[in-house]
MARTORRO-356356 format. One record per residue (C-alpha): residue in three letters; chain; x, y, z. Coordinates in Angstrom, 1 decimal, always signed. Layout:
[atom 'ALA', 'A', [X, Y, Z]]
...
***
This chain:
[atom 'UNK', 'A', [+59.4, +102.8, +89.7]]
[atom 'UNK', 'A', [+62.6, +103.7, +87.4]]
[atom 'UNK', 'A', [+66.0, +103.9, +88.7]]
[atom 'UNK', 'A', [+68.0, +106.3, +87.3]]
[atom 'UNK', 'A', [+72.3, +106.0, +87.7]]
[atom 'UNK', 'A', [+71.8, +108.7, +90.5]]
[atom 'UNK', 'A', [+69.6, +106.5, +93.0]]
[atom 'UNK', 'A', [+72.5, +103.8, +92.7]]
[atom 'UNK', 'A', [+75.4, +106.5, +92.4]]
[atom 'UNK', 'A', [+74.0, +107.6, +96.1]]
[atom 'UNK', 'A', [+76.0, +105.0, +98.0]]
[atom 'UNK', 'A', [+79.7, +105.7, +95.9]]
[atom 'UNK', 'A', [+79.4, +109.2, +98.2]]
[atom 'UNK', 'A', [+80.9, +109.1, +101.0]]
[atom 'UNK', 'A', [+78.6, +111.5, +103.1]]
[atom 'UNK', 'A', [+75.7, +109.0, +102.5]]
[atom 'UNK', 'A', [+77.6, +105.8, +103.0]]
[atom 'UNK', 'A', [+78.5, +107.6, +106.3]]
[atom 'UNK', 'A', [+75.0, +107.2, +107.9]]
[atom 'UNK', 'A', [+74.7, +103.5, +107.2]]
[atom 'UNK', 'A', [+74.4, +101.3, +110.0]]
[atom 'UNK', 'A', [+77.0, +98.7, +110.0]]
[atom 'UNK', 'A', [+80.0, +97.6, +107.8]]
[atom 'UNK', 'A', [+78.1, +94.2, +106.2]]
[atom 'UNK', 'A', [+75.9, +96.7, +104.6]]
[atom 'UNK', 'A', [+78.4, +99.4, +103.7]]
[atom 'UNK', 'A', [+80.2, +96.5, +101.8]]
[atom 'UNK', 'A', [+77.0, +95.5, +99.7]]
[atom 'UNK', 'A', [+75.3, +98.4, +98.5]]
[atom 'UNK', 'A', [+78.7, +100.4, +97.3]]
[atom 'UNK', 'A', [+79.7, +96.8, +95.6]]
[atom 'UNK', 'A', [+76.2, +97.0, +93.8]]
[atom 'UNK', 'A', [+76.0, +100.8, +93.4]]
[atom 'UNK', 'A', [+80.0, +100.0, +91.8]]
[atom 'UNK', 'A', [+78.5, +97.4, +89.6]]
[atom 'UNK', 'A', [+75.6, +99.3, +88.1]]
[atom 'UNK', 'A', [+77.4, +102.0, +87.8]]
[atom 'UNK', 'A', [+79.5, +100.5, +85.5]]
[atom 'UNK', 'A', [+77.2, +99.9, +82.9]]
[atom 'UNK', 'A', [+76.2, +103.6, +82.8]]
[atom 'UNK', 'A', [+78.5, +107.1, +82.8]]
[atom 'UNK', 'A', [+81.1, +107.3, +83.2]]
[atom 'UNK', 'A', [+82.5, +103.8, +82.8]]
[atom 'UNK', 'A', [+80.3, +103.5, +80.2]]
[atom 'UNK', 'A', [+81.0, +100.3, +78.2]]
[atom 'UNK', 'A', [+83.2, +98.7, +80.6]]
[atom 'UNK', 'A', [+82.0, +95.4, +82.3]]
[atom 'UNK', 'A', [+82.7, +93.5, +84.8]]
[atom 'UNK', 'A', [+81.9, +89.7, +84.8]]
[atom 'UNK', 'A', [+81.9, +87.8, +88.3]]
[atom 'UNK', 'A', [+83.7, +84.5, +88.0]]
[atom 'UNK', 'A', [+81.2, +80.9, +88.2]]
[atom 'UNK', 'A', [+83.3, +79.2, +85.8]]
[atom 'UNK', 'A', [+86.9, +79.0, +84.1]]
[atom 'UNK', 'A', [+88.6, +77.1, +81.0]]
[atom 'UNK', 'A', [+88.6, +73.3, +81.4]]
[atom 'UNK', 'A', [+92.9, +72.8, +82.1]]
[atom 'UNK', 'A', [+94.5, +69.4, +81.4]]
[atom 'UNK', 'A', [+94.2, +67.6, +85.1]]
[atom 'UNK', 'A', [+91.0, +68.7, +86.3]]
[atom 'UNK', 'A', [+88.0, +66.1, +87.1]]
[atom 'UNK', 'A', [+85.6, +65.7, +84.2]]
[atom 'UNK', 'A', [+83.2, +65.9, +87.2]]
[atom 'UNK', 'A', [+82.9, +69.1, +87.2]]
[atom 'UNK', 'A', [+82.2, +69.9, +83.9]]
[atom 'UNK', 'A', [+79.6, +72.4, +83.1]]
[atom 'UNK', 'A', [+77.6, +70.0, +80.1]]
[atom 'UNK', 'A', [+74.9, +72.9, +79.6]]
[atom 'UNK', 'A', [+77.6, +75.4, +79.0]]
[atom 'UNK', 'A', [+79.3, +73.0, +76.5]]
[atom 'UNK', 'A', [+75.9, +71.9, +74.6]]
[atom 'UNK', 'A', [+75.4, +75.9, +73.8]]
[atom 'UNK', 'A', [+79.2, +77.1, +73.2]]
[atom 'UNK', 'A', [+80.7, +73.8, +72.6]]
[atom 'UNK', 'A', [+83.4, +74.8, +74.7]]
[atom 'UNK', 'A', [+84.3, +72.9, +78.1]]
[atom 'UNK', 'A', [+84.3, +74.9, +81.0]]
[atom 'UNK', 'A', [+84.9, +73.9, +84.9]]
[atom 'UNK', 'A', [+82.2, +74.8, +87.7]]
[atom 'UNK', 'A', [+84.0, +76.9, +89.9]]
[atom 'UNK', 'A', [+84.0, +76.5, +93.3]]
[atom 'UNK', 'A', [+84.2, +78.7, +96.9]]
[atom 'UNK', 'A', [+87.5, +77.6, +97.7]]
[atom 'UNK', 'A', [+89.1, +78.1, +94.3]]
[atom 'UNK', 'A', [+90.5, +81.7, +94.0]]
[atom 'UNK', 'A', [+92.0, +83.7, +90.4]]
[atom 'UNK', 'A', [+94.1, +85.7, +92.7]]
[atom 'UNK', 'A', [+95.2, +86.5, +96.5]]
[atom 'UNK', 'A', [+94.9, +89.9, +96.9]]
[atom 'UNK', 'A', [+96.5, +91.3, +100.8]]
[atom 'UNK', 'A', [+94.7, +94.9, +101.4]]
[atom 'UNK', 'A', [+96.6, +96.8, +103.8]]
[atom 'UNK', 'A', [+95.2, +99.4, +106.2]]
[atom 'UNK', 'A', [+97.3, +102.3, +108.0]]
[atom 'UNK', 'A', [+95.3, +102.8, +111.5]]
[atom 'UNK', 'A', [+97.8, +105.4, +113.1]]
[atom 'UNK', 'A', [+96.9, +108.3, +114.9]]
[atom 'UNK', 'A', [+97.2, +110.6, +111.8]]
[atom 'UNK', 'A', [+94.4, +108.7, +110.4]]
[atom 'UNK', 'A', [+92.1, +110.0, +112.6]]
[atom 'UNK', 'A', [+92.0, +113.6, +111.4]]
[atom 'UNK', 'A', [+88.6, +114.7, +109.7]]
[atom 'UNK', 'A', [+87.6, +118.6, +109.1]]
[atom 'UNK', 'A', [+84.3, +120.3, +108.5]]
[atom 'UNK', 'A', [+81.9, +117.4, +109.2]]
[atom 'UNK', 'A', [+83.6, +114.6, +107.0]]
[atom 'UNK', 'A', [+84.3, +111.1, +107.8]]
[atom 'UNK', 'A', [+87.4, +110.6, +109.4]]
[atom 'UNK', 'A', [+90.4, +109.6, +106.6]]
[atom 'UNK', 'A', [+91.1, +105.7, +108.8]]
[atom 'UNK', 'A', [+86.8, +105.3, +108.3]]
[atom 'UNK', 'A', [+87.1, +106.6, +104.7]]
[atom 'UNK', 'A', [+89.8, +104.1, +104.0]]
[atom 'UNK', 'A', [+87.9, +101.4, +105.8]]
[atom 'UNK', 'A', [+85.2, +101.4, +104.0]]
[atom 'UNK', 'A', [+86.8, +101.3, +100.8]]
[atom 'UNK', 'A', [+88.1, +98.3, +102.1]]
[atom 'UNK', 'A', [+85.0, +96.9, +102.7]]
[atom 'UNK', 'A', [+83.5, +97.4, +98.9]]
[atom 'UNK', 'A', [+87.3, +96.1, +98.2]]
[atom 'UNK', 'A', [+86.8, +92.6, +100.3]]
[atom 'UNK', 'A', [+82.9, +92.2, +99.1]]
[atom 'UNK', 'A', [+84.1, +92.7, +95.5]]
[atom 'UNK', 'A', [+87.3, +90.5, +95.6]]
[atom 'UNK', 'A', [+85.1, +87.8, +97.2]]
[atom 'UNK', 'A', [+82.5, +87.8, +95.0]]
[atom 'UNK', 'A', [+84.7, +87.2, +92.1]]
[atom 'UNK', 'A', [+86.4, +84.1, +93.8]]
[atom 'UNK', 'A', [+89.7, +86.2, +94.8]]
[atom 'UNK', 'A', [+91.2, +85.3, +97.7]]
[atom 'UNK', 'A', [+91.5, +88.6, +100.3]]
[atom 'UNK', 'A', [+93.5, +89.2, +103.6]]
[atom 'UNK', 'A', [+94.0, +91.8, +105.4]]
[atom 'UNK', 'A', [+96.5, +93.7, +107.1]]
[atom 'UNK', 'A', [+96.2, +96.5, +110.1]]
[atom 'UNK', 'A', [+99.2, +98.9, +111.3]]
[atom 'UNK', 'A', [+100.8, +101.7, +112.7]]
[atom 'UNK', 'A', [+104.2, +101.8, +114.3]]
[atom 'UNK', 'A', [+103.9, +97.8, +114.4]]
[atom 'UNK', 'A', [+101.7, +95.3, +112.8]]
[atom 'UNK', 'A', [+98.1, +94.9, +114.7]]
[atom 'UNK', 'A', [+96.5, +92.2, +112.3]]
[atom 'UNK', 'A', [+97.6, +89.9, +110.0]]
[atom 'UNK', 'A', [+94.6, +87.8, +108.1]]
[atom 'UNK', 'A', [+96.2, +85.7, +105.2]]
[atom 'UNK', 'A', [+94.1, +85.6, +102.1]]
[atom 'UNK', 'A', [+91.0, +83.3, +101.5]]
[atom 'UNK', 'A', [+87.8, +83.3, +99.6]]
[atom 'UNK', 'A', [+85.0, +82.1, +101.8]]
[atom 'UNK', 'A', [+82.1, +84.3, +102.6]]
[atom 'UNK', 'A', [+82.9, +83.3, +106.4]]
[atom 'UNK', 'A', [+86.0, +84.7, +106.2]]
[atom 'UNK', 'A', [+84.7, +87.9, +104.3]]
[atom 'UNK', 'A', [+82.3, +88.5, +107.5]]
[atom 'UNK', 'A', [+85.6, +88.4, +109.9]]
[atom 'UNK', 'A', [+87.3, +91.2, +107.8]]
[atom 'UNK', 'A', [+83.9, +93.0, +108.0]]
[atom 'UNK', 'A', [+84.1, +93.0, +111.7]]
[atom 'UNK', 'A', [+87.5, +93.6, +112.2]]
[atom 'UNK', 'A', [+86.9, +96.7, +110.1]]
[atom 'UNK', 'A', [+84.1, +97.7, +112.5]]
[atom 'UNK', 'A', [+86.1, +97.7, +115.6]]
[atom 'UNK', 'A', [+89.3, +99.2, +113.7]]
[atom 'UNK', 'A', [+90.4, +102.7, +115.8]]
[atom 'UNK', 'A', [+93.3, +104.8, +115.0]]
[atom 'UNK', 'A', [+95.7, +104.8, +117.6]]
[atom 'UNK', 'A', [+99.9, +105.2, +117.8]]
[atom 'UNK', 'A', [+102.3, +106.5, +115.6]]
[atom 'UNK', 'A', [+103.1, +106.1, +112.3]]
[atom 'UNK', 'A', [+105.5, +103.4, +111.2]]
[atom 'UNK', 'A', [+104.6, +102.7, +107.6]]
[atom 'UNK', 'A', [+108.0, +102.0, +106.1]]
[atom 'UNK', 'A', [+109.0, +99.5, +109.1]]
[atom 'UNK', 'A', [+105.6, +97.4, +109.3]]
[atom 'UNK', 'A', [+105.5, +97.2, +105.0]]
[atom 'UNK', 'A', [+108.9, +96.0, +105.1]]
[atom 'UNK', 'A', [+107.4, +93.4, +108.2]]
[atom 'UNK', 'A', [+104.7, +92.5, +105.8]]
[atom 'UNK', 'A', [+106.4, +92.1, +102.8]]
[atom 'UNK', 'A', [+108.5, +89.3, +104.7]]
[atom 'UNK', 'A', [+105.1, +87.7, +105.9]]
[atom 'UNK', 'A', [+103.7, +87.2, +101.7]]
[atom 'UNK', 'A', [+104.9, +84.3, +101.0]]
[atom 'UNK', 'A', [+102.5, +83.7, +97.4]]
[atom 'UNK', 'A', [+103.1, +86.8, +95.8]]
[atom 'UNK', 'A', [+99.6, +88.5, +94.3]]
[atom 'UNK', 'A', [+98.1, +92.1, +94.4]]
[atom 'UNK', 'A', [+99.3, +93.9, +97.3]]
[atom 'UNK', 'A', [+96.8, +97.3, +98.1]]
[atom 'UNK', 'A', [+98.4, +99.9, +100.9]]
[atom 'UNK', 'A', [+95.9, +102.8, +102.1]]
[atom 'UNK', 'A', [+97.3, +105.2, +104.1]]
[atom 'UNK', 'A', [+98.3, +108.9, +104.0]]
[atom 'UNK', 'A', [+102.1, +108.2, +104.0]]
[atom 'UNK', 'A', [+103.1, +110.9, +106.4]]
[atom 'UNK', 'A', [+106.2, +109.2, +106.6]]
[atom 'UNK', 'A', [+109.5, +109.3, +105.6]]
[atom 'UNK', 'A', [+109.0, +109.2, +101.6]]
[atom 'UNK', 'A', [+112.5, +107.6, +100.7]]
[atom 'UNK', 'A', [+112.0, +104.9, +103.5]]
[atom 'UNK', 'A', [+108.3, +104.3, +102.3]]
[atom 'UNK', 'A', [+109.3, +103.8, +98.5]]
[atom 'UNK', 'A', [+112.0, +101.3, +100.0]]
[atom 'UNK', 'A', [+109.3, +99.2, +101.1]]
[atom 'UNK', 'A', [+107.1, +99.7, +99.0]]
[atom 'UNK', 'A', [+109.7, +98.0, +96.8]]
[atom 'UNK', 'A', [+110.4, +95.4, +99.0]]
[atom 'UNK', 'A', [+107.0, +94.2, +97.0]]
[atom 'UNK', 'A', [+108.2, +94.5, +94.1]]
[atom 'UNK', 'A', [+111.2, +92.5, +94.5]]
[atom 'UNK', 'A', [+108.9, +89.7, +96.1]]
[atom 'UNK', 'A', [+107.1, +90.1, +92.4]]
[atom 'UNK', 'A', [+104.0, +91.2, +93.7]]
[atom 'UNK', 'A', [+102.0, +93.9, +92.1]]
[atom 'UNK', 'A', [+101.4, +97.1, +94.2]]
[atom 'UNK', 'A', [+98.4, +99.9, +94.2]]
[atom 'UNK', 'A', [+98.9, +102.4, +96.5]]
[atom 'UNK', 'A', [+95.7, +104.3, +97.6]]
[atom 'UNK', 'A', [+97.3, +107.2, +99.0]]
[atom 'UNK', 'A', [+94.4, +108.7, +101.8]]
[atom 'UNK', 'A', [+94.2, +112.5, +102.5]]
[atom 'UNK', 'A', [+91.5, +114.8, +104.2]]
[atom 'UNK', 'A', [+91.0, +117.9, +101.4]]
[atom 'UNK', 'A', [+91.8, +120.1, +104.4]]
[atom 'UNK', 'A', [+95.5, +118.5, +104.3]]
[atom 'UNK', 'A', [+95.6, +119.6, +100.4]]
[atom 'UNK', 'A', [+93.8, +123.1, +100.6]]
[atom 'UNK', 'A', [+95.5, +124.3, +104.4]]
[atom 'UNK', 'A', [+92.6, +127.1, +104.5]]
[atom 'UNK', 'A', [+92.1, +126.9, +108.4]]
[atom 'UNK', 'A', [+91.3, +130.8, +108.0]]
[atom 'UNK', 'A', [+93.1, +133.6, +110.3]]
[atom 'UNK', 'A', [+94.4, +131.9, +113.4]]
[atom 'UNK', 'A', [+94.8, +128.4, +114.4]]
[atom 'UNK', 'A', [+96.4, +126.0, +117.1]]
[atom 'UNK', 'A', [+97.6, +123.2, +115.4]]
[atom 'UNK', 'A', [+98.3, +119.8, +117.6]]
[atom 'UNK', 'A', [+100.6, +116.8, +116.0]]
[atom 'UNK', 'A', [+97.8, +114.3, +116.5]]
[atom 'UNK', 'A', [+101.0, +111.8, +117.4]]
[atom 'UNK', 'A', [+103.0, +113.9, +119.5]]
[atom 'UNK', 'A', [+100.5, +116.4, +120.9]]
[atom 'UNK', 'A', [+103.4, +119.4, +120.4]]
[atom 'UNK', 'A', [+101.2, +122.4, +119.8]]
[atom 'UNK', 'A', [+102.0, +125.3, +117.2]]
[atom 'UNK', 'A', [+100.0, +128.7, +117.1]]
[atom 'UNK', 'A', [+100.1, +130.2, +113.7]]
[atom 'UNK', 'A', [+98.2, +132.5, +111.4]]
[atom 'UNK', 'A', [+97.7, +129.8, +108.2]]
[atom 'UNK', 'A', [+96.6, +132.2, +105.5]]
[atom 'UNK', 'A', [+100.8, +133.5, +106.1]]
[atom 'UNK', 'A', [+101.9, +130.0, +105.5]]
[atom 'UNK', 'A', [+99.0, +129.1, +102.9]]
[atom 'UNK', 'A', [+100.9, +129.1, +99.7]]
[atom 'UNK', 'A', [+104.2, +127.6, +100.9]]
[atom 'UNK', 'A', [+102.7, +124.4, +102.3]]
[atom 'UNK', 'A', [+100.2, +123.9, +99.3]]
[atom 'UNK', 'A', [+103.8, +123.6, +97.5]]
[atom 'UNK', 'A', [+105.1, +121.5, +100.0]]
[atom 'UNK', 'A', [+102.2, +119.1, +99.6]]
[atom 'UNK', 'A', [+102.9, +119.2, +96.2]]
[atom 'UNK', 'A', [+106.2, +118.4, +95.6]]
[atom 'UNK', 'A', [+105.6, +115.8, +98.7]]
[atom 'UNK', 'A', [+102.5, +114.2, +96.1]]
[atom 'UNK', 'A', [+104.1, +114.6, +93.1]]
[atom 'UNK', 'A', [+107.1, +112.7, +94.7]]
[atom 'UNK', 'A', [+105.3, +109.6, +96.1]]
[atom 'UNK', 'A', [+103.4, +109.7, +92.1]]
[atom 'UNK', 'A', [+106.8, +109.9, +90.2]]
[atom 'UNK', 'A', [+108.8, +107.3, +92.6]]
[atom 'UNK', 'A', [+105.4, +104.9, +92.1]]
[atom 'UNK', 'A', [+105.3, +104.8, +88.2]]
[atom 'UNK', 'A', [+108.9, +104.7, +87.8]]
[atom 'UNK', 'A', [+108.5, +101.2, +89.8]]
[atom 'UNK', 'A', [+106.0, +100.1, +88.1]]
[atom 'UNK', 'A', [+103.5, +100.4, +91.3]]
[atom 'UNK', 'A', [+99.9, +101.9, +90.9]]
[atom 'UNK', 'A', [+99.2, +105.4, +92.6]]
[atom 'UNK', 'A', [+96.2, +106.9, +92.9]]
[atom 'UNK', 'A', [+95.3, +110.1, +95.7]]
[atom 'UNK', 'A', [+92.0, +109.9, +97.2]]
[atom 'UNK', 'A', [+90.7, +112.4, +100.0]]
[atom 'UNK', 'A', [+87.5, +111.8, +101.8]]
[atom 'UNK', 'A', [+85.1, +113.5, +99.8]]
[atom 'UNK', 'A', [+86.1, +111.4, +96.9]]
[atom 'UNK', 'A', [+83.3, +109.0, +95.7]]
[atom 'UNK', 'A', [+84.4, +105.3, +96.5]]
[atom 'UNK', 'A', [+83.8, +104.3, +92.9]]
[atom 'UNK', 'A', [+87.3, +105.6, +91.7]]
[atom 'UNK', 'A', [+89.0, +103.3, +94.2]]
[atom 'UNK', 'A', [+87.2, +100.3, +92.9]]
[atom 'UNK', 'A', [+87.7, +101.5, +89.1]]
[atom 'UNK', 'A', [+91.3, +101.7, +90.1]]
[atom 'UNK', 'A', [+91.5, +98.3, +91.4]]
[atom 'UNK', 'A', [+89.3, +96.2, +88.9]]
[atom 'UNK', 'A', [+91.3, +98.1, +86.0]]
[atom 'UNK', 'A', [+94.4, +96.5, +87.6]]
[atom 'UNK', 'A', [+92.2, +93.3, +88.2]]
[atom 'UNK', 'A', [+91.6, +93.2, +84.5]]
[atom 'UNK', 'A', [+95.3, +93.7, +83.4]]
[atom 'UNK', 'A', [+96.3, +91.0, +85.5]]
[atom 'UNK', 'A', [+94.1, +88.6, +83.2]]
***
């Protein structure tokens, strides 16, 4: 049987990866639909190679030389083992109320983002990066510092299964609170939808900065939040605060789509001029972007 870019591409969609069964497997087949992926369109050319071995350094044992590697490029290379991580990446998942939304069938924006943390932890792992993981909302739920084992890779699987969105939002407070609790600075990934206070966010956001860490922002929106096309009549109910509004949204259509965009377009300015990676996702978006976005940055960081 051939297998065409499309049969992998299947699990980068978000309404497929929806009706799989558990988190685990979530994790594995977007990883390897991602991986295959890349050797096709539209990341055609770019690869990706998983890390079994680094440069021999001045210090390390002679032990663990790799003699077959060295008899066919005559270069000395280290085995590389489980414990041994490139990088310690700390993912960082908003799971306030306002995560919760979803509209016309989709997956809700706290399961969208929870996946691509998933394909995020699998992928990190599998390269020998070190991964924690973070959960909050108006406080900070979880804190799991970074490691590379597969043991621990199962935990933050689990954790993501029993994840919920509950309280209010808080983003600003708990990254400032987490930014105080990295003490080896690395790659710090946020995904949230930032319904915050945008001047406070950017504060902490460069709080990470400062600490020299380097920052992708995966900012997490349902395209019923960008499009506002509710139709005639609606009841809208602050998913935080349960205040209720009646309204007629086709009235209000056109001012809040330029809200929204002078609210994106803020957060995307206020992110490259601090040198922090942006990129807006909503949750029809295939989950192959994110992980592009990440192993670009992976790659830059050498």
């Amino acid at each position: 049987m051939i297998e065409t870019f499309q049969d992998y591409r299947k699990f980068l969609q978000p309404e497929i990866v929806a009706r799989l069964a558990n988190m685990e497997l979530v994790a594995r087949l977007v990883v390897e639909g991602f991986i295959t992926g890349l050797h096709k369109s539209p990341y055609h050319g770019f690869s990706v190679e998983f890390a079994e071995h680094r440069q021999y350094m001045p210090g390390d044992e002679i032990k663990h030389l790799d003699w077959k590697i060295f008899g066919r490029t005559d270069r000395y290379y280290i085995k590389q083992f489980e414990e041994e991580t490139n990088l310690k990446a700390y993912i960082i998942l908003d799971a306030s109320r306002s995560m919760s939304f979803s509209s016309n069938g989709r997956m809700t924006k706290l399961k969208y983002a929870s996946y691509i943390t998933a394909a995020l932890s699998q992928l990190m792992v599998q390269q020998r990066d070190a991964v924690g993981f973070t959960i909050y909302d108006e406080k900070v739920r979880l804190y799991m510092p970074p490691h590379a084992t597969k043991s621990y890779l199962r935990e933050i699987l689990r954790q993501l299964e029993l994840v919920s969105a509950s309280n209010k939002t808080a983003t600003a407070s708990a990254l400032h609170l987490i930014a105080e609790r990295i003490k080896r600075r690395g790659l710090v990934i946020i995904l949230s939808d930032l319904f915050d206070n945008p001047s406070e966010v950017m504060a902490a956001l460069r709080h990470f900065r400062h600490k020299k860490n380097e920052v992708i922002v995966m900012h997490i929106l349902d395209p019923l939040e960008l499009s506002f096309a509710f139709g005639r009549d609606a009841v809208f109910k602050d998913m935080e605060t349960s205040e209720e509004l009646t309204t007629q949204p086709w009235h209000i259509q056109r001012s809040y789509q330029e809200e929204m965009k002078i609210f994106l377009n803020n957060y995307k300015k206020e992110c490259r001029d601090h040198k922090i990676d942006y990129v807006r996702l909503d949750t029809s978006t295939p989950f192959d972007v994110a992980l592009f976005q990440y192993l670009n940055k992976r790659k830059r960081l050498g």
